[in-house]
C-alpha positions in Angstrom: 130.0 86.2 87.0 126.2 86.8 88.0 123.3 84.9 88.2 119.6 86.2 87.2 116.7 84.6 87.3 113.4 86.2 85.7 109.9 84.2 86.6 106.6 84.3 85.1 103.8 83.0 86.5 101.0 83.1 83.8 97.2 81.6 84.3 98.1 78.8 82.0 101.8 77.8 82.0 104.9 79.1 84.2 108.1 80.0 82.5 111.7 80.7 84.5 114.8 81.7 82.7 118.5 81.9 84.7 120.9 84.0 82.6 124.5 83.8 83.9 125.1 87.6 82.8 123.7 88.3 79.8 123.7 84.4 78.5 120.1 82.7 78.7 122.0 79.1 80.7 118.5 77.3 81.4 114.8 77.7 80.5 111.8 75.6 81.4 108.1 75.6 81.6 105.6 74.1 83.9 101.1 74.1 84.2 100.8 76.3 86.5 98.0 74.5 88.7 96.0 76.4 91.3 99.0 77.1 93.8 101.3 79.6 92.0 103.9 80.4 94.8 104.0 76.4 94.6 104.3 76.6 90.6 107.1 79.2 91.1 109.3 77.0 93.9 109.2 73.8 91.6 110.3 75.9 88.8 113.1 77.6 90.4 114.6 74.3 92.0 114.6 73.1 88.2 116.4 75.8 86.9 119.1 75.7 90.0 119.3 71.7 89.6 120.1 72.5 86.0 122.5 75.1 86.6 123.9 73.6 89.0 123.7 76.3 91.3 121.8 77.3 94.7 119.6 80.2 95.6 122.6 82.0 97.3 123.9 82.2 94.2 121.3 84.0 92.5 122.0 87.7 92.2 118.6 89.1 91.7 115.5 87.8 90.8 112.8 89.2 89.1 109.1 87.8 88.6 105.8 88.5 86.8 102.4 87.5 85.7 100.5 86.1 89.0 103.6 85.8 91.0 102.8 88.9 93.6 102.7 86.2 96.7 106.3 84.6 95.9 108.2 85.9 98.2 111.6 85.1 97.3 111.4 87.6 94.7 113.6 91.3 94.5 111.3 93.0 92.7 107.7 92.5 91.0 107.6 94.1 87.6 104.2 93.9 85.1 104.1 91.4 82.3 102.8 94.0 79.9 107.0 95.8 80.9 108.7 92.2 81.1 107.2 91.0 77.7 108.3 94.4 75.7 111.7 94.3 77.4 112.2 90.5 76.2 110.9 91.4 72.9 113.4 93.8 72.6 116.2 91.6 73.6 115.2 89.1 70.7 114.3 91.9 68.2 115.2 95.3 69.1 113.5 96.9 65.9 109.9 95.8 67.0 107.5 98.1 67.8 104.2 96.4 68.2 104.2 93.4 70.5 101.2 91.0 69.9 100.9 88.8 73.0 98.4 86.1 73.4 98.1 84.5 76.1 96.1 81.7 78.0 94.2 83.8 79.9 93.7 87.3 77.7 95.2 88.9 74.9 97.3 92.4 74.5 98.8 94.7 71.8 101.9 96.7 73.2 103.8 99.8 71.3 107.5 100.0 72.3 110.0 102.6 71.8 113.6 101.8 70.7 114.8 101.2 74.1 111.9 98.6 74.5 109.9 100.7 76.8 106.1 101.0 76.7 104.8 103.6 74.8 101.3 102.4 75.1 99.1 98.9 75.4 95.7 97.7 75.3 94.3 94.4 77.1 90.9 92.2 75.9 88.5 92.4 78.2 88.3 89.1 80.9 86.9 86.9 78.2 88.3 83.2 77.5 86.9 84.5 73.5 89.7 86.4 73.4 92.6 84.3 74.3 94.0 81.1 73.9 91.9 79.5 76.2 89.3 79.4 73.7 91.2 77.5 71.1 91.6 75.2 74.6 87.9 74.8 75.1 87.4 73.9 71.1 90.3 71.4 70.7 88.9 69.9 73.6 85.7 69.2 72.0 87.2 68.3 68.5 89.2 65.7 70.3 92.5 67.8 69.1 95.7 68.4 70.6 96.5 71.8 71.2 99.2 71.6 68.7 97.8 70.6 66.2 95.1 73.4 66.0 97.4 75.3 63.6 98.4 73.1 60.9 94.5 71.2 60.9 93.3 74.9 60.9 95.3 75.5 57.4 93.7 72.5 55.6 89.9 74.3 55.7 88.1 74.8 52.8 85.1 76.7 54.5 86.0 78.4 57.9 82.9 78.5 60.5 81.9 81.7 61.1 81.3 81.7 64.8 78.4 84.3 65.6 79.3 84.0 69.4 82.8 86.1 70.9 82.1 84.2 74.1 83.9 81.3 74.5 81.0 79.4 76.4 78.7 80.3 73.7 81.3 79.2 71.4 82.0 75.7 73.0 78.0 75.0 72.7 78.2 76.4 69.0 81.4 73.5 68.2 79.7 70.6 69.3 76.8 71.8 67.3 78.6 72.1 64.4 80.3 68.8 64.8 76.7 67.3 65.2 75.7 69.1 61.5 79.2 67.3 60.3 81.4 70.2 59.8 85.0 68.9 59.5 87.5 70.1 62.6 89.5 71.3 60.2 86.5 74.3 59.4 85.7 74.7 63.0 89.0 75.2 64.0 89.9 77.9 61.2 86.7 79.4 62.6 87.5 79.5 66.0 90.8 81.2 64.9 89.0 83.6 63.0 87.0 84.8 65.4 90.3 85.2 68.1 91.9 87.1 65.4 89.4 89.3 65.0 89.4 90.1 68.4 93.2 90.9 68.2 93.0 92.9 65.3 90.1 95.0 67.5 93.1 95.7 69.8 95.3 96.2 67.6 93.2 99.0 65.8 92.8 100.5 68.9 96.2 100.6 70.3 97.4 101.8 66.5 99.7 99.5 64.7 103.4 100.4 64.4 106.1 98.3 62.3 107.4 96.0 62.5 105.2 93.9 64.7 105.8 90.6 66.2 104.0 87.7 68.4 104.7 86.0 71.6 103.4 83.8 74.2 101.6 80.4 73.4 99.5 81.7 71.4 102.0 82.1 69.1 102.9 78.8 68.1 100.2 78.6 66.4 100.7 78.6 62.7 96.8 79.3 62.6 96.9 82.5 64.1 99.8 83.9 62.8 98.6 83.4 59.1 95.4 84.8 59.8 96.2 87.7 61.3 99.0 88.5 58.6 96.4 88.5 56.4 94.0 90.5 58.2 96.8 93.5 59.5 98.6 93.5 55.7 101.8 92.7 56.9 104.4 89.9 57.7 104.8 89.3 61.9 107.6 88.2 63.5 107.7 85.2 65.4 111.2 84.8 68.1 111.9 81.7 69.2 110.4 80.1 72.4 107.5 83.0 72.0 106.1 81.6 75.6 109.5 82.3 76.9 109.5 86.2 75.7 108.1 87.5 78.9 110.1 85.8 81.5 113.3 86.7 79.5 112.7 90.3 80.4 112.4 89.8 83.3 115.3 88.4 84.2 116.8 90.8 82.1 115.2 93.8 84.2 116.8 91.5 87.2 120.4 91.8 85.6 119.6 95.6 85.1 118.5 96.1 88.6 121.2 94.8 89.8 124.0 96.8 87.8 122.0 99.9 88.8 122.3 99.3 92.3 125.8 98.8 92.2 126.9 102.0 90.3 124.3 104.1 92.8 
């Protein structure tokens, strides 16, 4: 029996996963805050209290994301490599991986063995990630989770004529000052992030099929505007914030066998 524990410390929210072999045991998520080698030791004491288990027991440990300065790590392996390799797990026949994040946005190609074939990442913009739908629920007086389902009740999406979310929070409260329901705003505001995806996407080159993860995907929002935008239906696994630190404690569990058959 063996222990592997994947990490992944995003701008946003921290996900850990233990797998006892290849069996996902516990899972859990945390804000991330300011101190991430902090963000990463509270989640790893959850996952052992859950498990009941301690860190001797942990074969090998893999982490991601903004986790370079935890040092109880084996190995460090991208997110753009952990969140293909989960994606794979969950749906091997995948070959476009949408992934939006808090922070930024990315479109990744895998082959059949969920390797990276090629990716493209939005530029350091909260306009193109999740983070704007953040800054806009926040005016609107909206949870975060219920941007998705108000979103699908508009009439007449906004069209935002800003990509910058700064720009774009000024342009909300405007728009709530001319009356525009939340409901229009907020189907705006997705538009415009789904534009910016399908940018990537374009540039990247779309393969089928194609699925979602991180927060972003959760919402319903999103994922209906961008079918309709890319002509095609998109996969959606479940726990999509999850995805990424799944492979990596799945590249822990193969690190592991690998150096014990060298």
């Amino acid at each position: 029996m063996a222990w592997y524990m994947g990490i992944d410390i995003g701008s946003k929210t921290s996900k850990g996963i233990l797998l006892k072999d290849r069996e996902v045991i516990v899972k859990h998520l945390l804000i991330s805050g300011v101190n991430y080698r902090l963000s990463a030791g509270l989640l790893t004491n959850f996952l052992l209290d859950q498990a009941g288990i301690s860190e001797k027991d942990i074969t090998s440990t893999v982490t991601t994301g903004n986790a370079e300065t935890v040092v109880f790590s084996d190995e460090y392996i991208t997110d753009i490599r952990c969140c293909a390799r989960g994606m794979h797990q969950v749906f091997p026949q995948v070959r476009t991986v949408i992934d939006i994040q808090g922070q930024n946005s990315q479109v990744i190609l895998t082959n059949s063995e969920g390797q990276v074939k090629n990716f493209v990442i939005s530029e350091k913009c909260a306009g193109g990630s999740g983070r704007f739908l953040d800054i806009v629920a926040n005016v609107l007086r909206v949870r975060i989770e219920d941007v998705g389902e108000l979103s699908l009740k508009s009439k007449n999406p906004v069209i935002f004529t800003t990509g910058c979310a700064v720009f774009g929070e000024s342009e909300a409260i405007s728009r709530v000052a001319e009356g525009i329901s939340k409901e229009d705003i907020l189907a705006g505001v997705l538009k415009a992030l789904a534009e910016k995806i399908s940018a990537l996407v374009n540039r990247v080159g779309l393969e089928e099929p194609c699925a979602v993860s991180g927060g972003g995907a959760l919402n319903t929002g999103i994922i209906s505007i961008l079918e309709e935008k890319l002509n095609l239906s998109i996969l959606v696994p479940p726990d999509p914030q999850f995805i990424t630190a799944l492979g990596a404690a799945i590249f822990a569990g193969e690190k592991s066998i690998n150096e014990a058959s060298s």
